[in-house]
N, C-alpha and C positions, 0 to 999 in steps of 0.2 A: 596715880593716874590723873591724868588732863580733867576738869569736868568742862561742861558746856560754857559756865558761868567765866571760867578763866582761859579759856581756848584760844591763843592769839594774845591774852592780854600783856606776856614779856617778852621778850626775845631769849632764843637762847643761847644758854651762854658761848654755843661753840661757835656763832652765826659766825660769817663773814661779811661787813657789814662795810662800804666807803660813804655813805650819805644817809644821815641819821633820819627819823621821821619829819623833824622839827625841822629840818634841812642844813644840818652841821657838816662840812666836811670832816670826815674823820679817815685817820690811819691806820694798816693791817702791817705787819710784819710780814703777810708773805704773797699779800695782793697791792698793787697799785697802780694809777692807773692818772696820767697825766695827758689830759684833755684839753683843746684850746676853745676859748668864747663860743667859736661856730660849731665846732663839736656837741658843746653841750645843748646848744640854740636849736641842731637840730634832732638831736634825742628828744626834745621836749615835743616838740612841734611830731616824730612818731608816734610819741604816744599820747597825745591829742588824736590826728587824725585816726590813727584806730581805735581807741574809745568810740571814733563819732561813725565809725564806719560801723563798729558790733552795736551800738547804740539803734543806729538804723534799722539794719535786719533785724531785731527784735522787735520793732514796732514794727517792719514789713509782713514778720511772720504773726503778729497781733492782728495785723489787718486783713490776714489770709493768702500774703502774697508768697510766703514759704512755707512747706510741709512743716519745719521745725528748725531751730538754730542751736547752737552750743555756745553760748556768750564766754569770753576772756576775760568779761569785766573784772579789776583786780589783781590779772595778769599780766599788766602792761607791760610791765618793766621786765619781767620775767623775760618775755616773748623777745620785746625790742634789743635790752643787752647783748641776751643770747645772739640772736638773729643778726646783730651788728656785729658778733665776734666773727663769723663764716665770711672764710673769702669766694671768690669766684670758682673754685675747683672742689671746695667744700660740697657735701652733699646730704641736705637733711628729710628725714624722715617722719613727716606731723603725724599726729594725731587726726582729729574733725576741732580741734578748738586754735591750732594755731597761727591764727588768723595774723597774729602780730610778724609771725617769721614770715608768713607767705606776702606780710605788706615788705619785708627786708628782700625777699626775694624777687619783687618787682612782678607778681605775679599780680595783676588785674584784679580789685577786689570784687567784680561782679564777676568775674567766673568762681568765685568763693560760693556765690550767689548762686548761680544755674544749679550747682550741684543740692542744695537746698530746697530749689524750687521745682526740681525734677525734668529738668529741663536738659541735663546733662550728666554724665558720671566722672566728673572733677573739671573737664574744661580748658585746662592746660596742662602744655608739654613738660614733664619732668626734665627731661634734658636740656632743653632751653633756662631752666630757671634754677636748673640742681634742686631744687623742692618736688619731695614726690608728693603724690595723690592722697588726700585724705585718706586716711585708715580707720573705718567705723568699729571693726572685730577688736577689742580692748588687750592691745601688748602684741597682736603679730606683726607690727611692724619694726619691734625692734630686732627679729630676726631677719627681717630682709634688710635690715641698717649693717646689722654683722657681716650678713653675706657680701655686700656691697663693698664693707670694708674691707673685708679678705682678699675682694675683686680688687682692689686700689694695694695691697702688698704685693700680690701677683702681676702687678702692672711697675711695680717698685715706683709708683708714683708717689708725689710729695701730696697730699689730700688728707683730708679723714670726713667722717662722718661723724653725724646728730642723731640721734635717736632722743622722742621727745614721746612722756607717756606721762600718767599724772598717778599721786599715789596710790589709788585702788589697783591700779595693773602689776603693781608689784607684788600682789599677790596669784597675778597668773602665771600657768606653768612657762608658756611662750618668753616671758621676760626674765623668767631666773634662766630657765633654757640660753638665752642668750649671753647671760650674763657667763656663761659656761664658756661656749663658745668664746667670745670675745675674749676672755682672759686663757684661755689654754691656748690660743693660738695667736694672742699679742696683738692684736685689729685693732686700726686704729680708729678709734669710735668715741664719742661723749655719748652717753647717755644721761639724757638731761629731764629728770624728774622735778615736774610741778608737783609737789606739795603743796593742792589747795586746800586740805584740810578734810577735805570730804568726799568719798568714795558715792558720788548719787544722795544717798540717805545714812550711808555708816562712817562715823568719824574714824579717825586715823589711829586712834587705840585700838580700835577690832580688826587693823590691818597687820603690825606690828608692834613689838612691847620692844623693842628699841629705837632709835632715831634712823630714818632710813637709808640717809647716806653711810651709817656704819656697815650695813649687811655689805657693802663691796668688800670689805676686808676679808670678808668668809667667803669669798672665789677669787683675792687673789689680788686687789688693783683698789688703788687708793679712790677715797669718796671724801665728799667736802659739801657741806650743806654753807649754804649764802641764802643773805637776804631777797627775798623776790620780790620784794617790794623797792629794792635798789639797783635802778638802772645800771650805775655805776659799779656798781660789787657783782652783777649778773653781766655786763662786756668784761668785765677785769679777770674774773674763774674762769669764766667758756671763753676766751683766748688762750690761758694759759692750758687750760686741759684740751684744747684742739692743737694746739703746737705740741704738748706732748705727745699727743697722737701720732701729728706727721715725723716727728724725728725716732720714729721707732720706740716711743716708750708706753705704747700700750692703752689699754681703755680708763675713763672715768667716769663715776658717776657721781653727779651734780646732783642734788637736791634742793632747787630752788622753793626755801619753805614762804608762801605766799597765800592767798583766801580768794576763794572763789566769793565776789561778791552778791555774785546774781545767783540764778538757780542751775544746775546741772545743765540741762536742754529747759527749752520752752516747755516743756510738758510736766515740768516736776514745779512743786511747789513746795520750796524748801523754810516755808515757817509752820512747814507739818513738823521736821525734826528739828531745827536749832533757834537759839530762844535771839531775841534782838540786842540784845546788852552784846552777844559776842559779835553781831555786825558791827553793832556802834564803835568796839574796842579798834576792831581793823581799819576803819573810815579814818580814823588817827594816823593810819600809815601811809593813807592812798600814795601810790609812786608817782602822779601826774602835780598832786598840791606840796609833795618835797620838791621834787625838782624843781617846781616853780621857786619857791620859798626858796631855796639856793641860788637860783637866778638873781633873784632879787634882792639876797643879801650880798652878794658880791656883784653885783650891780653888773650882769654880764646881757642884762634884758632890761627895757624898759615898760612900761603898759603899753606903748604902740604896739612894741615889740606880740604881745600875748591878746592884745586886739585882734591884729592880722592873724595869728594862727587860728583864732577864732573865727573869724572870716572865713581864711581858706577850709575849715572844719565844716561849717558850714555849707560850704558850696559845695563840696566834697560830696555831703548827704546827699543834698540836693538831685548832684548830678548821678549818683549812686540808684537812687531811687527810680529815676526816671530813665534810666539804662535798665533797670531790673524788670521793669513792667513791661519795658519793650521787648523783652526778649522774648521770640520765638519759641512757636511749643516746637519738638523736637519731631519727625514722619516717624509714624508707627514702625515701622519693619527696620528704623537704626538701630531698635535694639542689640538686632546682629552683627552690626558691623565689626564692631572690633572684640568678639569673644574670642574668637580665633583669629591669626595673623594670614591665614590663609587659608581657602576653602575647605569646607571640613560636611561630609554626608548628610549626618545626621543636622548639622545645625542648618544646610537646605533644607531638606523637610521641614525642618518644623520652620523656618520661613516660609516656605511655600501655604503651610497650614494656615499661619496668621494671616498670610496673605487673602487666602480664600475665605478666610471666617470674616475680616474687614469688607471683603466685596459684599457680604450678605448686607450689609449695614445701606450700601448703596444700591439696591434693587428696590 
């Protein structure tokens, strides 16, 4: 069994791995993935900018400017690969942490914000951006990934779906449930587990006693764990298991094995349960200091080059910040608006209630 002290500190052996920590280009016999200058120039430059966007909201939510955040920190590469493998007809499913897909999906990082800040309940249009609505309930939204999928067979469209959940959900009923589904009825769907190592406060032993990309075999559909700390090895898998999707070959699940570097949510404080030698171990792997470090060993970047994304990261915040504070508090009685699609008895009443109880306020 894992302990605390060695958690993270090898890789293992079945990883799928194209860009070492050190920043080696290396080869897979059954992944690969041939990228040009600008390609890589702007992977790096993703996950910069989302580092400095979840960066932000955590000092916003310090400063009281959010009820609470879910940082990615650590998930960079996980998020951005992935999130770069989906095409336009692609249709994925977050979590509340995948901030990195919804920056691939062109989805506005201050409406990431309002949902945060209670100011909104997600902010943007699903169908506009194929990225559905944060999902706070842990693993139900891999069942509406499946369902969606089923919808895209019965349309005999060329698409699949993303289902993205981190390793404590797989031990909820909703996400083996799905796994059911999806394989008995051939959907074409990734299910894309973050393995950051840590379920809140229970490591990944008390989750499962074997690797968790294996459990696919026991409903049915192959599973492939990759490195998540490799941008390149995380676009190269979720391509090829979205394209098996769409040509009718069925579901996969990815296990992007990767570390939550920060805490759970802002509200946990995670050097109550794991000791510092296992962060230091992971800090060796960060995906933002390889990719650079390949950059710059095959000279595909200059320092100008990692200046300016430092710049643009920079202003980023900046203007992040100051869009956040601006945002409007939301009229009491929108609560209503969108529970129902259409007017519905009881949900006037009880408008009408709130309604009458806020006029007391102003007498």
């Amino acid at each position: 069994m894992t302990t605390e002290a060695s958690r993270g500190a090898e890789a293992p052996p079945e990883l799928v791995q194209l860009l070492t920590p050190e920043g080696e280009r290396v080869e897979h016999p059954d992944y690969d993935i041939d990228l040009t200058p600008e390609e890589v120039r702007s992977l790096y430059r993703d996950l910069v900018l989302v580092r400095r966007i979840d960066l932000e909201a955590v000092a916003l939510q310090r400063q009281g400017e959010l009820g609470i955040w879910a940082s990615l920190l650590g998930q960079e590469a996980a998020q951005i690969g992935s999130g770069r493998a989906l095409t336009d007809v692609d249709m994925a499913f977050p979590t509340y942490r995948e901030h990195g897909v919804a920056w691939c999906r062109d989805v506005d990082p201050v409406k990431l914000l309002g949902l945060f800040r209670g100011v909104n309940h997600g902010g943007w249009d699903p169908k506009e951006h194929n990225f559905h609505l944060y999902t706070i309930v842990i693993g139900s939204q891999t069942l509406h990934a499946v369902g969606y999928a089923m919808g895209i067979q019965r349309d005999d469209a060329s698409a699949a779906t993303i289902a993205y959940f981190g390793d404590g959900a797989t031990s909820q009923g909703d996400v083996n449930e799905s796994f059911i589904w999806a394989s008995v009825f051939n959907a074409p769907i990734v299910f894309f587990c973050q393995n950051n190592q840590w379920a809140i406060s229970e490591p990944l032993e008390k989750q499962s006693r074997i690797p968790l990309y294996r459990r696919a075999s026991g409903f049915g559909f192959p599973g492939i764990r990759v490195d998540g700390n490799d941008v390149f090895a995380c676009l190269a898998v979720t391509r090829k298991a979205l394209e098996a999707a769409r040509t009718g070959q069925g579901p996969t699940l990815i296990e992007a094995f990767t570390y939550r570097m920060g805490a759970h949510t802002t509200t946990d404080d995670p050097t109550r349960y794991r000791v510092a030698s296992e962060l230091e171990a992971w800090k060796l792997k960060d995906p933002i200091e390889r990719l650079k470090a390949y950059l710059f060993k095959s000279e595909h970047a200059d320092q100008a080059f990692f200046d300016g994304v430092d710049g643009e990261a920079a202003q980023l915040g900046a203007d992040l910040r100051r869009r956040c504070l601006a945002m409007p508090d939301p009229e009491p009685l929108a609560i209503f608006d969108h529970v129902y699609s259409e007017s519905h008895a009881l949900m006037d009443q009880e408008r009408a209630q709130f309604a009458a109880y806020l006029e007391g306020f102003a007498k």
